[in-house]
C-alpha positions as CSV (number, residue, x, y, z in Angstrom):
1,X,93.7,155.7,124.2
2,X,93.3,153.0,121.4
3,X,92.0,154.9,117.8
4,X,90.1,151.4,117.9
5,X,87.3,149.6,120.0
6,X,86.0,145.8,119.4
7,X,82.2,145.7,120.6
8,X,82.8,141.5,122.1
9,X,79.7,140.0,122.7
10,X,78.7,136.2,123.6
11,X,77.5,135.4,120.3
12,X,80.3,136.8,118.0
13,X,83.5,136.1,120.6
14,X,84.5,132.9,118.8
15,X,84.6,135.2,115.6
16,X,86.3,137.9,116.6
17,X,89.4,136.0,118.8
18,X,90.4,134.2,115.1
19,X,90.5,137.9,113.8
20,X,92.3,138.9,116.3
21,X,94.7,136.4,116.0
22,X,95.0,137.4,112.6
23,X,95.2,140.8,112.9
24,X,98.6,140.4,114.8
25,X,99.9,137.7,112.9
26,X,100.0,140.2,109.7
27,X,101.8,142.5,112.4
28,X,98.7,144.9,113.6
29,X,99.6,145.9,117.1
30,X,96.6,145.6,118.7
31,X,97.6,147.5,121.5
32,X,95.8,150.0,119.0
33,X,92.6,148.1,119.9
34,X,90.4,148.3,122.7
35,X,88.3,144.8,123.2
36,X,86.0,144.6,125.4
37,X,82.3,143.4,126.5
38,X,81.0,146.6,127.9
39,X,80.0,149.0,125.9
40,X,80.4,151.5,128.8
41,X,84.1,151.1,128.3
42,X,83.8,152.3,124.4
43,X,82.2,155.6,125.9
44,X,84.8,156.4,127.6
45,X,87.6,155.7,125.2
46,X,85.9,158.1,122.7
47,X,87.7,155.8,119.7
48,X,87.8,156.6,116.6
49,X,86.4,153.3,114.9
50,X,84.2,150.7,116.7
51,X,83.9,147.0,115.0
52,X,80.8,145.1,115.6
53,X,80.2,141.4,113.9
54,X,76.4,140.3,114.4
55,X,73.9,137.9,113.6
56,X,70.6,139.5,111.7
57,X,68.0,138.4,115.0
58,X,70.4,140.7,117.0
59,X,69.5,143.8,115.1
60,X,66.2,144.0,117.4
61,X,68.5,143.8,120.8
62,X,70.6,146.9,122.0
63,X,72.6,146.9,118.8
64,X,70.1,150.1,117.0
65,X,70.7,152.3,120.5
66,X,74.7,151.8,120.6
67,X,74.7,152.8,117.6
68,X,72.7,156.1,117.7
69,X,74.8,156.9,120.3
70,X,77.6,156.1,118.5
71,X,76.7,158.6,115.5
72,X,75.8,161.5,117.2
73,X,80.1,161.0,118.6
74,X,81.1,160.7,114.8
75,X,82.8,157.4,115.4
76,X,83.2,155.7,112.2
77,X,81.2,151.7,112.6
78,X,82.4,149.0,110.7
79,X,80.3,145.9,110.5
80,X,81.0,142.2,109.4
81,X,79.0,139.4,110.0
82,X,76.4,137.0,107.9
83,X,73.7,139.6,108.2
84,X,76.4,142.3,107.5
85,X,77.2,139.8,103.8
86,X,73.8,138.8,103.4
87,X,72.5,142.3,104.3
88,X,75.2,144.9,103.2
89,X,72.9,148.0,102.2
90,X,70.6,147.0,105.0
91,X,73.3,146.9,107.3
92,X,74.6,150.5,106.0
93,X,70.5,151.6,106.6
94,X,71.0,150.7,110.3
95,X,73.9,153.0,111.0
96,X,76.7,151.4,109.8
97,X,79.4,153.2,107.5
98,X,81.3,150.1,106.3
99,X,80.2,146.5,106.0
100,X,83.0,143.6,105.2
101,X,81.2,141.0,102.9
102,X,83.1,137.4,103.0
103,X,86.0,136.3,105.2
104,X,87.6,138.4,106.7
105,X,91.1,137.7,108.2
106,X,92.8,139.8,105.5
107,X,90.3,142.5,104.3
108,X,90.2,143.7,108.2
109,X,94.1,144.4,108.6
110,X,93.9,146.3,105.0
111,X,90.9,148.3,106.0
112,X,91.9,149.1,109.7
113,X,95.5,150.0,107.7
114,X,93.8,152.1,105.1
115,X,92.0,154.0,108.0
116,X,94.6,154.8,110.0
117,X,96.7,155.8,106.8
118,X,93.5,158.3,105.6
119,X,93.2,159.8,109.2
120,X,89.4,157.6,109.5
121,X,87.7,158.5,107.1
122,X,86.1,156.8,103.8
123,X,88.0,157.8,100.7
124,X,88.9,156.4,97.5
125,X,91.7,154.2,99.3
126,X,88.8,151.6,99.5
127,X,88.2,150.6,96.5
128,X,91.1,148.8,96.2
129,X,90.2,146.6,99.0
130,X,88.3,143.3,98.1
131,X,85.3,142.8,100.8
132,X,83.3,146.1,101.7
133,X,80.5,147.7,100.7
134,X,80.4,151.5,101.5
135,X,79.0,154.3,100.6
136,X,81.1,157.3,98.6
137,X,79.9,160.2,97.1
138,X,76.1,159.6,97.7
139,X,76.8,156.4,95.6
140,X,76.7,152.5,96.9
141,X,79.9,150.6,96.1
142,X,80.6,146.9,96.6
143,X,84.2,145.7,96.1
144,X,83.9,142.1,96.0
145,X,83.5,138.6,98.1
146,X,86.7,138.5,100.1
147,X,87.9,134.8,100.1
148,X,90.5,133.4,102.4
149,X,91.0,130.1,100.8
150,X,94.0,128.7,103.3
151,X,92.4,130.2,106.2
152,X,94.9,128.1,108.5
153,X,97.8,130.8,107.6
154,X,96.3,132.9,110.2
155,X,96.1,131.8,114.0
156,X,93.0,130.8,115.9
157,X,93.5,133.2,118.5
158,X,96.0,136.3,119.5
159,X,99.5,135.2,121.5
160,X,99.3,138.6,123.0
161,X,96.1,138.9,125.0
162,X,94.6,136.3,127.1
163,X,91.6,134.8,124.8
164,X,90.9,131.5,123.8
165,X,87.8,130.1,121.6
166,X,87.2,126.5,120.5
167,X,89.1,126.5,117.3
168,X,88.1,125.9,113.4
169,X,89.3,123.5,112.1
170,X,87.2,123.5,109.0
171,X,85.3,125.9,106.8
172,X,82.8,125.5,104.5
173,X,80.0,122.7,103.5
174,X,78.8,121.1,100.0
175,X,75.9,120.3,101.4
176,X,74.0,123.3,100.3
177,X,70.8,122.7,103.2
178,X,68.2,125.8,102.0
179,X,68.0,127.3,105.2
180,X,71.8,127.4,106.2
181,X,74.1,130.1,105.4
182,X,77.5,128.5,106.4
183,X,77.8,127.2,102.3
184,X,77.1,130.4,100.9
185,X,79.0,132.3,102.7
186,X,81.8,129.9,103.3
187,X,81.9,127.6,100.1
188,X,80.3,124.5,99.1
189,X,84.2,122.8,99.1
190,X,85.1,121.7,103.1
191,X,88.9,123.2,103.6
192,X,91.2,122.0,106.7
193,X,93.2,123.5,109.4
194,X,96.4,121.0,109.3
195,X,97.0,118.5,111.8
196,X,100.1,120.1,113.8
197,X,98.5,123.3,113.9
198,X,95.4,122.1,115.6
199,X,97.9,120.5,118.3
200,X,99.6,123.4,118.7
201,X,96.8,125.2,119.2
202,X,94.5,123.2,121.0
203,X,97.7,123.2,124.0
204,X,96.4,126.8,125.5
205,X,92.3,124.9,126.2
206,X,92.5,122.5,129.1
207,X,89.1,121.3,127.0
208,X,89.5,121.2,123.6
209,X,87.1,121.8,121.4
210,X,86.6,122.8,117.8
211,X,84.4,124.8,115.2
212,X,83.4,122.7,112.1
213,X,80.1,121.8,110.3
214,X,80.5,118.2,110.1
215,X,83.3,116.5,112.5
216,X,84.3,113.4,110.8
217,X,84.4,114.6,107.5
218,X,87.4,116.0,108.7
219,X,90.4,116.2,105.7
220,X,87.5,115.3,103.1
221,X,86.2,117.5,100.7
222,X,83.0,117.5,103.0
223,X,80.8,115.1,101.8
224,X,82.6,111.8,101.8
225,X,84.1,110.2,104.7
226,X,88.1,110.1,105.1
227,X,88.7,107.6,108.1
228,X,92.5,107.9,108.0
229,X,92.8,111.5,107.9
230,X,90.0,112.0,111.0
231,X,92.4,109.1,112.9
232,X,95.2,111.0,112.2
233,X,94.4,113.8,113.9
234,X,92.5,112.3,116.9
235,X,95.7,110.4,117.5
236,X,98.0,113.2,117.2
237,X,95.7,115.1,119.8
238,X,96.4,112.1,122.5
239,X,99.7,113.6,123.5
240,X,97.9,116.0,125.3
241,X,94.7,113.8,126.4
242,X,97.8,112.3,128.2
243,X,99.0,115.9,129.6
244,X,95.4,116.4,131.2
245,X,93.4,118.3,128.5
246,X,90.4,116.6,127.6
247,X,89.0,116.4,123.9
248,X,85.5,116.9,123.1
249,X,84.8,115.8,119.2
250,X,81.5,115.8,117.5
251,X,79.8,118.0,120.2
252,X,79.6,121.4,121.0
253,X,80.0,123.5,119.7
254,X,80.0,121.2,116.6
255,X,77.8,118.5,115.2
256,X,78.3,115.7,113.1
257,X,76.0,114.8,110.0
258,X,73.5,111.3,110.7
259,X,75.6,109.7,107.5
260,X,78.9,109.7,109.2
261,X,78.1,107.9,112.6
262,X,79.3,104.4,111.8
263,X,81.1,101.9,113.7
264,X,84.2,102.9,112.7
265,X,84.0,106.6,113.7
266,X,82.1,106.0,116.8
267,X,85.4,103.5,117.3
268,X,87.6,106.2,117.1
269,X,85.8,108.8,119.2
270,X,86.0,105.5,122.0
271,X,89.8,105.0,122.0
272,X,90.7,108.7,121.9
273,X,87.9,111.6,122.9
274,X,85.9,112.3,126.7
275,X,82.9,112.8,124.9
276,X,80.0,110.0,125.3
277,X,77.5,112.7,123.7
278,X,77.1,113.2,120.5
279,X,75.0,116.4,118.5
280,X,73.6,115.0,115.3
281,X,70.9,117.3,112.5
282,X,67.9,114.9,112.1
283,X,66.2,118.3,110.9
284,X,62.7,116.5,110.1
285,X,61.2,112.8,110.6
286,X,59.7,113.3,106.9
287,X,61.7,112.1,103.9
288,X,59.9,114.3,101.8
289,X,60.8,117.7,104.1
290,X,64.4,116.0,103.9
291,X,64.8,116.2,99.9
292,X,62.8,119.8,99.6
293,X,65.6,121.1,102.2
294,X,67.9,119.7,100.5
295,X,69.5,117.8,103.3
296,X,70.8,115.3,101.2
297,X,69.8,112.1,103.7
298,X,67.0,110.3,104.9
299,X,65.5,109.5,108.1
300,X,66.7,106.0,107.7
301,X,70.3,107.6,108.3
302,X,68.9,109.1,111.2
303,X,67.6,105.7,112.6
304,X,70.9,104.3,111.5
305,X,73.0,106.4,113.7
306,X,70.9,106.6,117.1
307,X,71.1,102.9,117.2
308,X,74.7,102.9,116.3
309,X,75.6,105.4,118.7
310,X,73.5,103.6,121.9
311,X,75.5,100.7,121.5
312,X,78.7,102.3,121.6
313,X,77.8,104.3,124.6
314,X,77.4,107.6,123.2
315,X,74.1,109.9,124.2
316,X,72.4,110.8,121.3
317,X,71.6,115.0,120.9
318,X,69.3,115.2,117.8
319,X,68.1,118.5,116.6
320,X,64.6,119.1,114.4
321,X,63.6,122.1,112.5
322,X,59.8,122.5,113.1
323,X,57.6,124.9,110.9
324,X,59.1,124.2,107.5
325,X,58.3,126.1,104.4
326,X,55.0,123.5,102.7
327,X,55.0,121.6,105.9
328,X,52.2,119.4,106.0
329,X,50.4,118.3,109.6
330,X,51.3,114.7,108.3
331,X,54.8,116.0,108.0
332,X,54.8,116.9,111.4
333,X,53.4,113.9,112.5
334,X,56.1,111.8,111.1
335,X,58.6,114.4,112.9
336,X,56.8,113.6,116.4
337,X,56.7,110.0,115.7
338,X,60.7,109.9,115.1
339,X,61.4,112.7,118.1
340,X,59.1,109.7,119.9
341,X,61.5,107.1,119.0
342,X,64.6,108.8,119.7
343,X,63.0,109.8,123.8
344,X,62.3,106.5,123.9
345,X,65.5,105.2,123.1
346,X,67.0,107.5,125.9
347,X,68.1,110.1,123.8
348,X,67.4,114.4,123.7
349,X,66.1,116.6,121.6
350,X,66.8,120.0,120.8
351,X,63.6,121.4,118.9
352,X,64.0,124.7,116.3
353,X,61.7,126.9,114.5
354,X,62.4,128.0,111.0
355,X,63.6,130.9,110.8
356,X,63.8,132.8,106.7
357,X,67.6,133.3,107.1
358,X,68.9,136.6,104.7
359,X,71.6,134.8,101.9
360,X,69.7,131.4,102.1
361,X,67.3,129.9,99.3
362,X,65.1,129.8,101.5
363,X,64.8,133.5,102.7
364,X,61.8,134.2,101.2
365,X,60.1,131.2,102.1
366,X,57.3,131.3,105.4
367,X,57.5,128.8,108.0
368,X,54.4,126.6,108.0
369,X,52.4,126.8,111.5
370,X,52.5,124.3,113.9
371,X,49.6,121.9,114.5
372,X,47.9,121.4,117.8
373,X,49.4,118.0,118.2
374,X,53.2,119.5,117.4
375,X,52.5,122.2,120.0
376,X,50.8,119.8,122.9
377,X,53.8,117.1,122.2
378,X,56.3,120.1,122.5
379,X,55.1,121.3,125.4
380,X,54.3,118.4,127.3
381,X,57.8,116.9,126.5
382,X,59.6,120.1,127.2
383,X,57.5,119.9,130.8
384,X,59.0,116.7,131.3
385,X,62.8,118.0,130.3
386,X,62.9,115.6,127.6
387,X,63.2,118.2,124.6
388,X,65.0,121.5,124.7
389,X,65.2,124.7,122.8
390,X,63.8,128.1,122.4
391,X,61.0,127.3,120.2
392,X,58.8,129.9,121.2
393,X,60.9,132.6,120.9
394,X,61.7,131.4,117.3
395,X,58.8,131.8,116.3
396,X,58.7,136.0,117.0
397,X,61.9,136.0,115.8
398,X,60.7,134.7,112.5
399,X,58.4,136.6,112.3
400,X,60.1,139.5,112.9
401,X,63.0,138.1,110.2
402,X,60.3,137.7,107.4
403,X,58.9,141.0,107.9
404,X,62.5,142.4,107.3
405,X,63.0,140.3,104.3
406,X,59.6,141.3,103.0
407,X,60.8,145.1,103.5
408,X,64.2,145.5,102.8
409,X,65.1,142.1,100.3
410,X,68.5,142.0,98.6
411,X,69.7,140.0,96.1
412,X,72.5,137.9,97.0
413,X,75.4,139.3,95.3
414,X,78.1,138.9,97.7
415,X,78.3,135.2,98.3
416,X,81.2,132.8,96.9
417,X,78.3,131.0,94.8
418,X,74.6,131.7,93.2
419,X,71.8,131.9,95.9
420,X,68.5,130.7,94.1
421,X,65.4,131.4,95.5
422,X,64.1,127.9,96.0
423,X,60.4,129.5,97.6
């Protein structure tokens, strides 16, 4: 039986297929490691390590009674993650053993190595990996960020097994928005899977779709727009348009910032991608909520890009954040009126509630409570299937996430750049 079991869920499968891919391409045989959905199926293999990567509003699902079980079978649990880099002594609190902090396509070959060499077990061979946090001898010991800074060395998926996930194509974002971990965890400068690569890749999906926080700022640095290099790799994707695989660009599960639609890149997604819809973060219809998120654009930009993208033929998906830290009812109101504009233009919304995100500047911060005309517009719209989202549930979850922060706070000291609290 494998000394090795991968706990695969929905939410972390994208994740864990790149590592995969990795893990083999520096010569790992996973035929070491069991992956699978069910945790039934790690029961029975007994292994001897079980991986988990996790999101911190999936510490209240089944996560806490798989791993009691776990423990009381002295498996060794290894967790990575952004609440597992945010979180690390937390994480180790909930049952954990080792955490990886950072990126992790080479720290998880060296530790799974470094395990299997030491029989399992945490020794003194780990410390000279970069990227965990552990405990040894009663004491807490962080090695360092790990950092992957050409994460295209290392394949978006295993050749061995049969897996497939939309792949990245970029990492990291200089935006810096307060209440998004993606810059802290993955750097404020945007770095690019090459061009052939992403063809090669992208032959296994019969739709093709990729992982990137801002679509057309493809070959950029992230925050300026590089028309020739996001052509170049559109076109070199049409040789397989041509083959039957269709290309989906700027969608899920991607979006594309409001400052980048323009006439020339809705041009190009009209000669070479199948998409007409189009996911864009409007975030708030305040100016004023705009700056204190640091969004870095306006609702004008907003405005800008519905319009443009109607007359090109593209269906505008707009997301909102609702219940921002110091959100006045007057804020809101300007959020309704622009949520208002976009419905009546014909496009959708997708409607969020903050949520205090651990790593983030603004993880500290408390939503601000919805007025009665937010709540009645929400749910009169959502009756009327013209806004989606999970709201509602948000708002326990928040609650739920500021309680945690409240409790158990850590300082961010594992991220690739300061986290200030901006509270």
């Amino acid at each position: 039986m494998p000394d090795i079991a991968l706990r695969m869920t929905k939410r972390n499968y994208n994740a864990f297929v790149h590592l995969l891919g990795a893990l083999e391409s520096q010569g790992f045989d996973l035929g070491n490691i069991l992956v699978t959905k069910n945790f039934s199926d790690i029961l029975k293999a007994k292994p001897k390590v079980v991986l988990y990567s996790f999101f911190t509003e999936e510490i209240w699902g089944t996560l806490p009674a798989e791993l009691k079980v776990l423990k009381r079978s002295g498996t060794l649990l290894v967790a990575g993650g952004y609440h597992a880099i945010a979180m690390p002594k937390h994480t180790l609190k909930l049952g954990f053993d080792i955490t990886v902090i950072g990126e992790g396509e080479e720290v998880l070959y060296r530790l799974l190595t470094a395990l299997k060499r030491t029989g399992y077990r945490i020794s003194r061979d780990l410390l000279n990996i970069k990227g965990l946090s552990f405990y040894l001898n009663g004491k807490f010991v962080f090695t360092g960020f790990a950092k992957v800074e050409e994460f295209w060395r290392f394949p978006p998926y295993p050749e061995s097994l049969r897996l497939i996930s939309p792949i990245e194509i970029s990492r990291g974002c200089p935006f810096g928005c307060y209440y998004c971990q993606t810059p802290y965890v993955k750097g404020f400068r945007m770095r690019h899977r090459p061009i052939d690569q992403i063809v090669k890749y992208s032959r296994r999906m019969r739709d093709m779709r990729y992982i990137t926080p801002n679509a057309f700022a493809y070959g950029s640095p992230g925050a300026i727009l590089k028309l020739n290099k996001l052509e170049a790799l559109l076109k070199a994707l049409q040789l397989l348009r041509r083959g039957g695989h269709r290309l989906f660009y700027g969608t899920f599960p991607s979006e594309v910032r409001p400052e980048f639609v323009l006439p020339e890149t809705l041009e190009l997604l009209v000669d070479y991608a199948d998409n007409r819809r189009l996911a864009i973060g409007a975030q708030s219809g305040d100016d004023t909520m705009l700056k204190a998120m640091h969004r870095l654009h306006r609702v004008e930009h907003v405005k800008r890009a519905v319009e443009y993208m109607f007359e090109y033929g593209f269906e505008p998906v707009v997301d909102f954040i609702i219940g921002l830290p110091n959100e006045s009812r007057e804020s809101q109101r300007r959020s309704i009126e622009l949520m208002r504009w976009v419905m009546r233009k014909g496009g959708k919304i997708r409607a969020h509630y903050f949520m205090p995100l651990p790593g983030t500047p603004w993880s500290r911060c408390k939503p601000s409570p919805l007025s009665e005309e937010m709540k009645k517009f929400l749910g009169r719209m959502a009756a009327k299937g013209k806004i989606e989202g999970s709201w509602g549930n948000q708002i326990k979850l928040s609650r739920k996430l500021q309680r945690l922060i409240d409790e158990f706070y850590e300082e961010p000291m594992s991220h690739t750049v300061p986290v200030r609290n901006a509270c």
